[in-house]
N, C-alpha and C positions, 0 to 999 in steps of 0.2 A: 502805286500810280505810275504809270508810265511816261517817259522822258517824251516833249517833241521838239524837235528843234529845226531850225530852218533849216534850206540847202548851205545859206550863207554859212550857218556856225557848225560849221562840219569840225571831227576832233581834231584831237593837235597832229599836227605835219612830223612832226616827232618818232614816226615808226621807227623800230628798230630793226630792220630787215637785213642790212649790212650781214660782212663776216665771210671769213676765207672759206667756208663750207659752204655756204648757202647764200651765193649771190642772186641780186634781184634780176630774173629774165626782164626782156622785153613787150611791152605789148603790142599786138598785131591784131588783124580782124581774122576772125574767127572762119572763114570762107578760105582761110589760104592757109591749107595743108595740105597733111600726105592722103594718098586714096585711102578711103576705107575709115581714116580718123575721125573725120567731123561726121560720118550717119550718128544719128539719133535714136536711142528706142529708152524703154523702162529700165529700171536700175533696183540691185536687188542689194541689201546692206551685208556684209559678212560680220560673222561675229567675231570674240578671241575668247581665249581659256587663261586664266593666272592661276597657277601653280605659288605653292607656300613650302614653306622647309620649319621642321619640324626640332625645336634647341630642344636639347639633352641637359640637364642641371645634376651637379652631385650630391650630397648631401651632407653636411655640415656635420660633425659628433658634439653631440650636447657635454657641456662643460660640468653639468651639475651642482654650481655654485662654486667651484675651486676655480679658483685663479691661475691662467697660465705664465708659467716661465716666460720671463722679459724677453721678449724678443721672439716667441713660438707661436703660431696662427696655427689654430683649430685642423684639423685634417679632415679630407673627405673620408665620409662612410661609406664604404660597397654596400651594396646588397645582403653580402654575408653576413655581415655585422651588423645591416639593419633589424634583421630576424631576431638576433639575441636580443632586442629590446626587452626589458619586462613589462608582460602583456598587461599587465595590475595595475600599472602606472601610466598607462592610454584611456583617456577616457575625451566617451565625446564633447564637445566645443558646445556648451548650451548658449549659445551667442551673445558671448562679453565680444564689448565692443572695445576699444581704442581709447577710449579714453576712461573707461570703466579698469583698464588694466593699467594706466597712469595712476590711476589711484583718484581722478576728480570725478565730480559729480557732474551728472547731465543737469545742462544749463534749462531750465525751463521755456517753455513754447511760449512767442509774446501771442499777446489775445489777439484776434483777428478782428481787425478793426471793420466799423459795420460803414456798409456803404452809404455816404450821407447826401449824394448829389439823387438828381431824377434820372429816373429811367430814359430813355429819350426813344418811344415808343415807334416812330415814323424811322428812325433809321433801324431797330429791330424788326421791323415787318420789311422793310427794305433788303437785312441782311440773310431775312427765310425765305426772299424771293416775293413776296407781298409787296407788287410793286403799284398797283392801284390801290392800297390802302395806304401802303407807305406816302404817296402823292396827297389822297385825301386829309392825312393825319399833318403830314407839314406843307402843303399849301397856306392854307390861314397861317400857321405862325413865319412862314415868310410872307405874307402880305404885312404882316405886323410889325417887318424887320430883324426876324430870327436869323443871322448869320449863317448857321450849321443849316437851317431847314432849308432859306434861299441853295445853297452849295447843293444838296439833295436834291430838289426841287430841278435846278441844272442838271446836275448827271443823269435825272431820269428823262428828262427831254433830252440832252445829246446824243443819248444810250438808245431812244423810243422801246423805254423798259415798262410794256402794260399802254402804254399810250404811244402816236404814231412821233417818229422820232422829227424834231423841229429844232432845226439848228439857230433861229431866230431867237426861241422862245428861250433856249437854251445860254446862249451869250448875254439875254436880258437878265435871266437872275445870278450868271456867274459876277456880273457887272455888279447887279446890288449887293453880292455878296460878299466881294471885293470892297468896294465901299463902307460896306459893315464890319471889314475887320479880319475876315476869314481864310487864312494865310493860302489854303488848297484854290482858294477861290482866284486869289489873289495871280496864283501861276497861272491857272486858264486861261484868265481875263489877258493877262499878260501876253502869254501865244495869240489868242484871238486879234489882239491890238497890232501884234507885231507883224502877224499874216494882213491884216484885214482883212480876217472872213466874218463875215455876221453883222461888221462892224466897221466903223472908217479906222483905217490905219494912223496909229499913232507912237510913233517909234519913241518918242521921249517919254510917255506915259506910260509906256509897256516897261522899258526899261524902269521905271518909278517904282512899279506893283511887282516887277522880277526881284529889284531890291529887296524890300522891303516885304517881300514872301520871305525872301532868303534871311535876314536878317530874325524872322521869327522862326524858323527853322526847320521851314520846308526842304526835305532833301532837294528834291528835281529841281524846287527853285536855286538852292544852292549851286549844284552842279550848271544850269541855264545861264545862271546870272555870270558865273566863272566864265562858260563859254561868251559872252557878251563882252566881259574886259579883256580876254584874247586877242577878241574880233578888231574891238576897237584900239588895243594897243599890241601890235604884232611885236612879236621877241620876246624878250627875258623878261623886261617892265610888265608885258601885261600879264606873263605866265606866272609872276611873283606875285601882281596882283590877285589874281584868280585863285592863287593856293591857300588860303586860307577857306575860300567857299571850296575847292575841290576837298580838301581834307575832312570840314565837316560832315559836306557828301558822303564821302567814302565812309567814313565810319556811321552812317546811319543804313549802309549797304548798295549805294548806288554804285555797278560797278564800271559805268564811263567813266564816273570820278577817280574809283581806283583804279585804273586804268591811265586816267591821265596824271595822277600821284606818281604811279612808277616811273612814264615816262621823264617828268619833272624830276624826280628825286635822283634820277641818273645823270640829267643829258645837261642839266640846268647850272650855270658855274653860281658860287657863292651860297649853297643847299647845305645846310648841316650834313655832317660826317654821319652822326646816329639814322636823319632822316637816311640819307643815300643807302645808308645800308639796311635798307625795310623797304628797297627798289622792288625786289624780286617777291619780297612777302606779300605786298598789293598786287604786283601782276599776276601771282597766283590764287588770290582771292576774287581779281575780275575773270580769272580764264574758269573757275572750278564755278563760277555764276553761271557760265554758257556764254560768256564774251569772247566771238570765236580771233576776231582778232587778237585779243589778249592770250588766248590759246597758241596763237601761233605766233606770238611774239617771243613768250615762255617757252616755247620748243625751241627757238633759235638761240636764247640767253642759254639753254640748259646745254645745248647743242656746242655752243663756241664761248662756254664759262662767263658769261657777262652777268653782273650784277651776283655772282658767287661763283660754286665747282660747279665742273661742268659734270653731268649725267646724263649719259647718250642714250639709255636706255627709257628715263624719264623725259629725257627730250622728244624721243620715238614717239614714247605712247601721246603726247600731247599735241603732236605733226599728226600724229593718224586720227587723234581727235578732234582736230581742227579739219582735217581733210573730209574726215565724212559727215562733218557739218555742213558740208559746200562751200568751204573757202577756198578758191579758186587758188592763190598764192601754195597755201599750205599742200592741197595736189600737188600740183609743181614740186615741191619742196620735197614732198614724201617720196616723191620718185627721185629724187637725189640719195636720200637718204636709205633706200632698196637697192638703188644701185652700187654706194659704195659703200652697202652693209654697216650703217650707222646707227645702232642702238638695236641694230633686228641684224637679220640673215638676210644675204643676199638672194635678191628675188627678181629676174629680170620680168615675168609675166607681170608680177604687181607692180613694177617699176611703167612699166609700157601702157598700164590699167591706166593709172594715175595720169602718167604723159598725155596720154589721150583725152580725159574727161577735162583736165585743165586745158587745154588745146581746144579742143569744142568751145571751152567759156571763152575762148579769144587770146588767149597767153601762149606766147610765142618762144620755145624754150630754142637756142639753133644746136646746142650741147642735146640736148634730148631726143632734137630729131634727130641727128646722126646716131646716139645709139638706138631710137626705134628701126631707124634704115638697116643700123647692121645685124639686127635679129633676123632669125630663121622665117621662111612664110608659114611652118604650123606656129609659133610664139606670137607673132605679129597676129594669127587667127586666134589665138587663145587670149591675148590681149583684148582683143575688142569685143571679144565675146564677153568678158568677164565686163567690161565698162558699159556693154550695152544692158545687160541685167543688173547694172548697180542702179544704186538707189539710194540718194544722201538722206539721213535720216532727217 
């Protein structure tokens, strides 16, 4: 399900952008650069190639049951001496397993237990795309006060999945379904209240149903409701408060929440020692979701050793990941990092690429334009050629 949240509960102010390599430029409007910078055209994505290395192992001489001299470790076998095996006493592996060669017996299969609940037919025809049957099949048992079917019933009017889409019709059974119990329902209803769309705005009720989603253990509402104690209590107090719903978040896979864990587990004084050092482990699980900010938070932590060692190379490739996602910062950044050969080889046309398409989005580097200024004019042309056929995936 997807997160929504207002402009108000934007994430935590907490980025970690800092760091003697990669300071944060300034922003400017986008209309005021060098000639030739801000044109516009299509964009083409370039790929990479990862190369592997190949370990060598030696080979161990079999002891044959004799015990070695105290204190003697087995020696490698050449090759030469692998030959002399006796060819009689190779025989192929009929697949004994691991525990068959411990000497126990395989533990027996438990029975598969049979499924004793109903089928629930209207969200089956829902999940094969039968989305007028699916409506037919749970309409009546949401008129009846079906929870789950009301909640269905919603999402195919919000969605206009087989019928025309009615956001009216829609907030009316997220509402009964809320009511009835139904935790998914519960966060809808909750957003709905909190925007006042479809519906009068009621900001102490929305927060009631954000609770109390969260509390039966809706991720999004977990993460929502965190954002809500932030909102309403700014600093450590409400960041403390909040981490308890970010943490269940995150471990059900939302990754604003792991995202906002790392930041918390770093930046936050009086954090367990164990939590703090699982900073870096969360913000690698929000950036490897496609959380591009988390992407380019983890290229600077890798980049300037924060939150563990630093790895310039693993920094690189997660700057250039972030960068051809369209994080505007991360461009910036990746052109730093081409230029003073940080985790890659130095590259002034890739450098000049990047300066430019971040330049366009409005970010004002003044270190950047002087070295765009002090390129050659075929570099400075092979630049914007290369940015005007890019293309952020």
């Amino acid at each position: 399900m997807l997160i929504r949240s207002s402009p108000s509960l934007c994430l935590l102010p907490l980025l970690l952008l800092g760091g003697a390599l990669l300071g944060v430029p300034v922003c400017a409007r986008a209309d005021d650069a060098l000639p030739g910078v801000n044109d516009t055209a299509p964009v083409v994505e370039q790929g990479e190639n990862d190369e592997g290395a190949v370990a060598k192992r030696g080979r161990i001489t079999p002891f044959n049951g004799a015990a070695l001299p105290e204190g003697e470790i087995p020696a490698l076998q050449s090759p030469e001496e692998a030959k002399k095996v006796d060819a009689e006493k190779l025989e192929p592996s009929s697949g004994v397993n691991v525990l068959e060669r411990m000497g126990a017996e395989l533990p027996a299969l438990p029975q598969e237990k049979p499924f004793a609940g109903k089928a629930d037919d209207a969200y089956g025809a829902f999940q094969r795309g039968y989305y007028l049957t699916a409506m037919e099949l749970a309409l009546p048992r949401a008129q009846l006060g079906d929870a789950a079917a009301q909640t269905l019933v919603a999402e195919i009017f919000a969605q206009g999945l087989g019928v025309a889409r009615n956001n009216k019709d829609a907030a009316f059974w997220y509402g009964q379904a809320a009511n009835s119990g139904d935790p998914a329902a519960m966060f809808k209803y909750a957003l709905l209240l909190m925007e006042g769309r479809d519906v009068p705005r009621d900001k102490k009720r929305s927060e009631e149903l954000m609770k109390k989603a969260a509390d039966l253990g809706n991720s999004s509402a977990q993460f929502n409701y965190g954002q809500l104690l932030v909102a309403d209590m700014p600093g450590e107090k409400g960041l403390k408060a909040a981490l308890p719903y970010y943490e269940k978040s995150a471990e059900q896979g939302i990754a604003d929440a792991q995202y906002a864990l790392s930041q918390i587990y770093l930046n936050v004084d009086g954090i367990d020692e164990n939590k703090r050092a699982k900073a870096r482990d969360w913000l690698l699980r929000a950036a490897r979701a496609g959380f591009d900010t988390a992407q380019l938070d983890l290229a600077i932590w890798m980049v300037d050793g924060i939150g563990g060692d630093r790895n310039l190379d693993e920094g690189f490739t997660w700057m250039l990941r972030a960068a051809r996602g369209g994080n505007v910062v991360a461009q910036n950044k990746l052109s730093h990092l081409y230029i003073n050969a940080i985790g890659t080889r130095p590259d002034p046309i890739e450098a000049a690429k990047w300066y430019v398409l971040s330049r366009r989005a409005g970010l004002k580097d003044l270190a950047l334009e002087d070295f765009y200024l002090g390129l050659t004019d075929e570099q400075q042309k092979a630049a914007l050629s290369a940015a005007n056929k890019y293309r952020s995936s």
